[in-house]
N, C-alpha and C positions, 0 to 999 in steps of 0.2 A: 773287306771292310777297311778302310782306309779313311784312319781317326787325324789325317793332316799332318802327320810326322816322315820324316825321308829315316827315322831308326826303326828298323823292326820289333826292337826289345822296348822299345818306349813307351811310359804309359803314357795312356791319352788324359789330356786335359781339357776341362769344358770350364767355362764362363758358372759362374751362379744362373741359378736357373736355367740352363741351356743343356744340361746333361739327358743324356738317354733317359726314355721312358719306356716303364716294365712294358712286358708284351701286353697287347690288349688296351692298352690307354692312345689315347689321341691328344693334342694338344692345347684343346678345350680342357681336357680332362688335369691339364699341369696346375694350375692353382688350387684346384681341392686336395691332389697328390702332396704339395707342400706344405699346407694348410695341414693335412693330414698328419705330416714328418711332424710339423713344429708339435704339435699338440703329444704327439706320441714323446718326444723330448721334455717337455714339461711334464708329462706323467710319470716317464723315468725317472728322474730328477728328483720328482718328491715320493715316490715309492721308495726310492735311494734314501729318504733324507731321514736321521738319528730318531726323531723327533715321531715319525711315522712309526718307523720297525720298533722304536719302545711302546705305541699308541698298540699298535698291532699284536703285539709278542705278549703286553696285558691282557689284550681282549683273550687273545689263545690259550692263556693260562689261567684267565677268568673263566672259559667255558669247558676246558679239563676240569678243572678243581671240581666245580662244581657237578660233572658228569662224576665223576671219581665217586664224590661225595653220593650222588643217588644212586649208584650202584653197591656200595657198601651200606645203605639204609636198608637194601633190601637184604643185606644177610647179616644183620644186626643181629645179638643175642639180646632177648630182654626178659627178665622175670616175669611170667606170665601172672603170679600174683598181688605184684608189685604191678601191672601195669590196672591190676583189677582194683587195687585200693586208690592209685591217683584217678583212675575214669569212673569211677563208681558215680551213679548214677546220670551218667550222660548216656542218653539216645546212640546210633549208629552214625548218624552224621555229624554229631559233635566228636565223636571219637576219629572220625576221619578228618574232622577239620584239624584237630590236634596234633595226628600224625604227619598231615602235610605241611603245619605250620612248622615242627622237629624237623623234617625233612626238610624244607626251605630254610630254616635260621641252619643249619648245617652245611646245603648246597652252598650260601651267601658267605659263610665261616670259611670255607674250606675253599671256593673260587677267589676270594678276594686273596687268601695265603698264595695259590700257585700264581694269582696274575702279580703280585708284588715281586714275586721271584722275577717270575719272566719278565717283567718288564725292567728290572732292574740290571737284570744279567744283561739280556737285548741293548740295553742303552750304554751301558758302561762298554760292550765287546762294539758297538758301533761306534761311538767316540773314540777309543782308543785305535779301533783300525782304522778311522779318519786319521789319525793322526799320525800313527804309524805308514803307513798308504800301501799296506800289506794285506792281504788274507792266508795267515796262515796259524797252524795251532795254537802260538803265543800269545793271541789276543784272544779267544776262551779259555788260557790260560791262568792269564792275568785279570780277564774281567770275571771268571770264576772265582780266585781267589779273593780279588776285591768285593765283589758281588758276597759271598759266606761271610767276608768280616763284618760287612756292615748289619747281613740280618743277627749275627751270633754278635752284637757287639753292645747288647744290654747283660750281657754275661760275665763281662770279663776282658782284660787281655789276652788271656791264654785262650778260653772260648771263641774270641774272634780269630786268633789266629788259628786254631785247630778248625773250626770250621771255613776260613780262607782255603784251608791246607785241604781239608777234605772236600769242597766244590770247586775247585781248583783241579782235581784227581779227578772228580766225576766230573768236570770239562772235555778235560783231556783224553779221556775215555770214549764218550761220548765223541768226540770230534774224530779221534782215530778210527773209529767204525764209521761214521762218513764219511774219510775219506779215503777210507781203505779203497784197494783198484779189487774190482770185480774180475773174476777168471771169464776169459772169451768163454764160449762156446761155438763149437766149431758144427 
């Protein structure tokens, strides 16, 4: 293979556009191969962008919440004769409409709580590691902490700060076990 250079250790350099093509492609096939780069650059780019992973890390926490939320309706305790004086005389499918409607103002209650979270936490640890140009625990550190003060900040100062201070701890927790190293297996 001889890439035009007289040094052995030299990298090879090509022209834009003029660089090797994967196996399998011919040179009919180089415009759609670039066409193809670009487009995959622009989808990085905004998959990357703050604006997205806080759009995304909502929606994720908007369909927990609300998953959370129907799975604890179904082991709800409820006075069975309490539920017999509010549904007293309704049919079987009014009493089901009823419990679906409880069941959905609860899913919407309880997904809109986790997607606020998440999406708050998501946008603040992404701004800051913009900024910083870092990935490493002190930016779900710090946007834990900030992220707590601002939901606990109808409470108090002491309440925003203890709650800064404790999703801040449960950041950093959470982040440690991501990125803990896993043992080989041999």
């Amino acid at each position: 293979m001889n890439s035009g250079s007289n040094f052995p250790c030299a990298v090879p350099i090509y022209a834009p556009g003029k660089e090797p093509l994967p196996p399998g492609l011919t040179e009919e096939d180089r415009d759609a191969l670039q066409q193809t780069k670009k487009w995959e650059g622009y989808t990085a780019t905004f998959m990357e962008s703050c604006a997205v992973k806080t759009v995304l890390a909502g929606g994720a926490g908007f369909g927990i919440g609300a998953f959370f939320s129907l799975m604890s309706a179904s082991f709800a305790y409820e006075d069975p004769l309490l539920r017999q004086q509010t549904q007293a005389g309704m049919n079987t499918a009014q009493k089901a409409r009823e419990i679906f409607k409880e069941m959905g103002r609860g899913m919407w209650s309880s997904g809109k709580g986790f997607g606020k979270v998440g999406a708050l936490f998501a946008g603040i640890e992404c701004v800051i590691e913009s900024y910083r140009a870092k990935n490493d625990i002190y930016n779900s550190v710090a946007s834990g902490f900030l992220a707590g003060g601002i939901l606990a900040r109808n409470s108090g100062p002491k309440a925003a700060f203890g709650g800064g201070l404790a999703f801040a701890a449960f950041s950093a927790a959470i982040d440690l076990f991501m990125r803990r190293e896993t043992p080989e297996e041999d």
